[in-house]
Every structure is written in structure tokens, then in C-alpha cells.
C-alpha positions as CSV (number, residue, x, y, z in Angstrom):
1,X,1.8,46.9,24.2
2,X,3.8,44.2,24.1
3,X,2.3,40.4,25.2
4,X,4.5,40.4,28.5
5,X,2.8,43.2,29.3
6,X,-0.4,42.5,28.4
7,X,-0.5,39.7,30.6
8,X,1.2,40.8,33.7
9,X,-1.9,43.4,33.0
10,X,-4.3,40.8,33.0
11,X,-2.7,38.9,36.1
12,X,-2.7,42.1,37.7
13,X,-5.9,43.2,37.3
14,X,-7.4,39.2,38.1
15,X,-5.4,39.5,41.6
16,X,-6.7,43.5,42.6
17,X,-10.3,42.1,41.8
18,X,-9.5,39.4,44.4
19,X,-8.1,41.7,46.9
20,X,-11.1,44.0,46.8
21,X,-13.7,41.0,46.3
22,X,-14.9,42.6,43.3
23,X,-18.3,42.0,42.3
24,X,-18.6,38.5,40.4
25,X,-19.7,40.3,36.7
26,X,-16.0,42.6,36.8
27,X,-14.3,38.6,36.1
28,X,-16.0,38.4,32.7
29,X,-13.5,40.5,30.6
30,X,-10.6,38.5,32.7
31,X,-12.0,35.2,31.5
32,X,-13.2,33.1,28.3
33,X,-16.0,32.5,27.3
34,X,-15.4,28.9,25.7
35,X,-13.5,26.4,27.5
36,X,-12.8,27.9,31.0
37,X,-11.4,25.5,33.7
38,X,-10.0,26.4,36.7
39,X,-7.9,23.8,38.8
40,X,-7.4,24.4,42.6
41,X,-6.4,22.2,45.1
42,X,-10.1,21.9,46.1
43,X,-11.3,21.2,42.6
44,X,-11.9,21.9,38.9
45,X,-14.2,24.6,38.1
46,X,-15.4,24.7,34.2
47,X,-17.0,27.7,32.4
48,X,-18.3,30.8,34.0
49,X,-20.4,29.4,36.2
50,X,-17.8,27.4,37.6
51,X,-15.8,30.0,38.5
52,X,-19.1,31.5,40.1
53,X,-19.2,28.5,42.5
54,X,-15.6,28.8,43.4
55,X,-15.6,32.8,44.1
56,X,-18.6,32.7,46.2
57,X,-17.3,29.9,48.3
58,X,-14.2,31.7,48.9
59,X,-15.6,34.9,49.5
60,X,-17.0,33.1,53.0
61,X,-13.7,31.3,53.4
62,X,-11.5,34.6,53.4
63,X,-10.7,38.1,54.2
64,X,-7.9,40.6,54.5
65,X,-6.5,39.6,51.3
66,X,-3.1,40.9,49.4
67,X,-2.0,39.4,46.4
68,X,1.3,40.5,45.5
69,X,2.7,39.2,41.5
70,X,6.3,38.2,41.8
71,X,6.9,36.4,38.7
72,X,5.1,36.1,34.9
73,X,7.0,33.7,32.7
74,X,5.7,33.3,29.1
75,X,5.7,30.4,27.0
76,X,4.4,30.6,23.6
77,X,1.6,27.9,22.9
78,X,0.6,26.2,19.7
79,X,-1.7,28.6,18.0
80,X,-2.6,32.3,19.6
81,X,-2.5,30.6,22.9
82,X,-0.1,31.7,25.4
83,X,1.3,29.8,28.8
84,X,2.0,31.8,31.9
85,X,3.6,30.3,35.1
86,X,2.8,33.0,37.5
87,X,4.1,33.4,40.9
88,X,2.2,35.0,43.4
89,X,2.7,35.8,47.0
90,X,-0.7,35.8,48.9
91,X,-1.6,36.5,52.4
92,X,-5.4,36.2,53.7
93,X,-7.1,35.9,57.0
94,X,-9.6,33.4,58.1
95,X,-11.7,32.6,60.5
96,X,-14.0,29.6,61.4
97,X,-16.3,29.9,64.5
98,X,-16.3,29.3,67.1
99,X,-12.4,30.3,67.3
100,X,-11.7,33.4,69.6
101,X,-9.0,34.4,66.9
102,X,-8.5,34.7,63.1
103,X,-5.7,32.7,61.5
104,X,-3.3,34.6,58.5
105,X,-2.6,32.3,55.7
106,X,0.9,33.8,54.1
107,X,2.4,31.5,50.7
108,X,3.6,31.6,48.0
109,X,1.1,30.0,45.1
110,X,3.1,28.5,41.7
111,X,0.6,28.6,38.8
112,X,0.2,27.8,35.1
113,X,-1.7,29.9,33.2
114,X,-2.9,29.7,29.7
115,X,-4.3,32.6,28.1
116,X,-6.2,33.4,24.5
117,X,-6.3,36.9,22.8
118,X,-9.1,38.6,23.6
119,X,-11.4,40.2,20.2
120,X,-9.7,42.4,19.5
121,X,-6.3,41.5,20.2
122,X,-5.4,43.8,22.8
123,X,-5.8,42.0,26.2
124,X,-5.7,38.1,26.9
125,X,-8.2,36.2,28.9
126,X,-7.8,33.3,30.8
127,X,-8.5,29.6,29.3
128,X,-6.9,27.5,32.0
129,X,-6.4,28.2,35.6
130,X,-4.0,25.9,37.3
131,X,-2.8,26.1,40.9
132,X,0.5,23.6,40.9
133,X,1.9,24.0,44.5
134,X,1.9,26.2,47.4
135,X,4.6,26.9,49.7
136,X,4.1,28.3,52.8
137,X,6.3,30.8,54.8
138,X,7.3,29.8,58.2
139,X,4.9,31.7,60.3
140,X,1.4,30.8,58.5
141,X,-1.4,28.5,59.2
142,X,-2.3,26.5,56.8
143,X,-5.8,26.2,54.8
């Protein structure tokens, strides 16, 4: 399996998880073990239970989620490392009493990625986390 694939496996499997609101454990073979940090507009996140933190907040922020890959770009790092600028089109509901009505969040999210092999060498797991920009479409709320 070539590393394009590989990836776009891995960036696939990360978003489904979020989709379904997977239990928190499922993450660990998505992400490492040693210098984890994830970057959102909120915050940085470090290690595991960093990412804990974050997925439990947003489990309470959000619902109705689809996360839809449009783009995986590789760019060979220094080392075994790999970058990744993934695209991703997500759409999510949210609601925060007392509102009579939910509002749908629809964007597209630009992200860098970068991603060490796995033991092994047949997957990749995510290092570094990093949400650059978001652009809405016309018709969402925004967060």
C-alpha cells in the first residue's frame, strides 16, 4: 500500500470515528504516543490526554456530524515523518439552550498534518494536528 494511501486511510478512518463519536480508546492506534499536539482554533492539546480534553468537550458542543475528505496532499518531511495538508468538508449541528432551534455549522477546514510510521511500518499516526483556517459556505452559522 502505497503512503498516499496509507494516509488518506488514516485521515479517513480519524474523521468516521468523529462522525460516529467513537469511544475515546478507538483514537489510540490513529495517534502517537510521543509528542502529540493538536492545534485548534480553541487551543493546543499535547499528548493523549490532551486530545481526551478536547474530544470530550466537543462531544457536548456537537452533533449530526459528516466529515467528508476532499483533499490529502503529501509532503515528504525530514526523516520518516510525513506532512499532509488535508481538506475536509464538515457539517455539524449545535445547539445551546435555551435556543428553540439547533444551528448547522457547514465549512470547509484547511489542515496540516504531520504523520510518523506506525511499528510496523504499515499505517501512520498522527504527530501534529493543525487546524490553519476555515471557510464557511454561505448558508452556515458560525461556531
Amino acid at each position: 500500500m502505497s503512503i498516499q494511501t496509507q494516509i488518506e486511510t488514516v485521515a479517513t478512518d480519524w474523521y468516521h470515528k468523529l462522525d460516529n463519536h467513537a469511544p475515546t480508546g478507538e483514537y489510540a492506534s490513529l495517534l502517537a504516543d510521543d509528542g502529540l499536539e493538536l492545534r485548534f482554533l480553541e487551543g493546543a492539546f499535547h499528548g493523549f490526554q490532551g486530545f481526551r480534553q478536547w474530544y470530550e468537550r466537543v462531544l457536548g458542543l456537537f452533533f449530526d456530524e459528516v466529515h467528508v475528505v476532499k483533499s490529502v496532499t503529501l509532503t515528504p518531511g525530514p526523516g520518516p515523518d510525513v506532512e499532509a495538508k488535508v481538506v475536509v468538508h464538515w457539517e455539524a449541528s449545535t445547539w445551546t439552550p435555551p435556543e428553540a432551534k439547533s444551528r448547522r455549522i457547514k465549512l470547509d477546514a484547511y489542515q496540516t498534518w504531520v504523520l510518523t510510521p506506525a511499528a510496523g511500518g504499515n499505517s501512520y499516526l498522527i504527530k501534529t494536528y493543525i487546524v490553519d483556517d476555515m471557510k464557511y459556505d454561505p448558508d452556515s452559522a458560525r461556531l
